[in-house]
C-alpha positions in Angstrom: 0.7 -30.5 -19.8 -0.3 -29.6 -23.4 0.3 -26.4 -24.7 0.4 -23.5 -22.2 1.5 -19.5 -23.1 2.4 -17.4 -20.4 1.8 -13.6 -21.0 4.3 -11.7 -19.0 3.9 -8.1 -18.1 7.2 -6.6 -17.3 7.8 -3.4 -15.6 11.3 -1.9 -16.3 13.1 -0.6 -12.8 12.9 3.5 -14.0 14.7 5.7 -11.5 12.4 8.0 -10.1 9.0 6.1 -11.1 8.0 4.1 -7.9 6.0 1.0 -8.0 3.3 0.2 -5.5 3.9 -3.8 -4.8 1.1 -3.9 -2.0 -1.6 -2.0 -4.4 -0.1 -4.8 -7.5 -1.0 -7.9 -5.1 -4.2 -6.9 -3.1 -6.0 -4.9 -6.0 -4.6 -5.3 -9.4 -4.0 -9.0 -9.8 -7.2 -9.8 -7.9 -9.4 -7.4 -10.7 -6.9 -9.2 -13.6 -7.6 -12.6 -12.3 -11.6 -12.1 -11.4 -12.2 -10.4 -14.9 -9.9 -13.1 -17.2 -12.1 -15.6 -15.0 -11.5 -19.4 -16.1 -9.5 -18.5 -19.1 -6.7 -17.9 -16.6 -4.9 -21.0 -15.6 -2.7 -19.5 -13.6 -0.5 -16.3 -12.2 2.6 -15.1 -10.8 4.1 -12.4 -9.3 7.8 -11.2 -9.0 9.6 -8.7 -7.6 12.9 -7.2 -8.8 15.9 -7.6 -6.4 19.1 -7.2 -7.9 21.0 -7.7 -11.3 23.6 -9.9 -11.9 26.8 -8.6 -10.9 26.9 -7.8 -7.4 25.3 -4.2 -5.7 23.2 -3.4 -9.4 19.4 -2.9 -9.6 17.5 -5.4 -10.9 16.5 -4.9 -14.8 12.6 -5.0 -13.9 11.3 -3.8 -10.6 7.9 -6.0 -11.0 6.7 -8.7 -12.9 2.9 -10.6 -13.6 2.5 -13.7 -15.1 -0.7 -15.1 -16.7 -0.8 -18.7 -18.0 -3.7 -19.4 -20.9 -3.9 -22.4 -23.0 -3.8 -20.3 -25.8 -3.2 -16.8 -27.3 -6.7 -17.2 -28.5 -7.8 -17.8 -25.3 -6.2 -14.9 -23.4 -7.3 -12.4 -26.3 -10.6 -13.3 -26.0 -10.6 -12.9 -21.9 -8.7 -9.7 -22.3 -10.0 -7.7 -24.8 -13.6 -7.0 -23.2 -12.0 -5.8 -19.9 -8.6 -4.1 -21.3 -9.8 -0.5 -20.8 -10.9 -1.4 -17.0 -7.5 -3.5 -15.9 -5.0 -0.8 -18.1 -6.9 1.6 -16.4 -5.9 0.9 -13.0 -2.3 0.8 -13.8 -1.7 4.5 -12.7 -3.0 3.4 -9.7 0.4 1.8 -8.5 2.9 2.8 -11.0 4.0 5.2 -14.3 5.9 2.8 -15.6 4.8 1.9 -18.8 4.8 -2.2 -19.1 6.2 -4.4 -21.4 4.1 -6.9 -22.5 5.1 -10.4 -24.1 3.3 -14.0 -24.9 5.8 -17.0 -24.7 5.2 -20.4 -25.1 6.1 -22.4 -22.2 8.5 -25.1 -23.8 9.4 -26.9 -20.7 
């Protein structure tokens, strides 16, 4: 595997701000994935459980993965749908994300 980034949206667990998992995985990731089209090698989906030490929330109720070969390369897929897929995000949640690009080292 050559160089692969993974951009990784991360949605903090806020009291009070629900997050709509079902909506995330039938509609949200589906529009992500058809409008990033090739350019996205990949995606994941997590869902908070816990923290670390026993009977505490987890840090981030949701998380969405995107693998690209590059930050070029997801920039380029992104930037001609962003107002369409940040759009839907009120649809399943008021949480604002966090968004990072890592590289995948191993």
């Amino acid at each position: 595997m050559g160089l692969m980034i993974k951009v990784s949206v991360l949605y903090p667990n806020q009291e009070g701000k629900p997050f709509n998992m079902d909506y995330y995985l039938k509609h949200h990731m589906p529009l992500v994935k058809n409008r990033l089209g090739a350019a996205c090698k990949g995606m994941a989906v997590e869902q908070g459980l816990a923290g670390a030490a026993p009977g505490t929330p987890p840090a981030y109720i949701a998380m969405g993965h995107l693998l690209f070969d590059s930050v070029d390369a997801f920039q380029s897929a992104f930037a001609p749908h962003s107002p369409e897929i940040l759009g839907d995000i009120p649809n399943y949640t008021a949480i604002e994300p966090l968004i990072q690009i890592s590289e995948i080292k191993l």
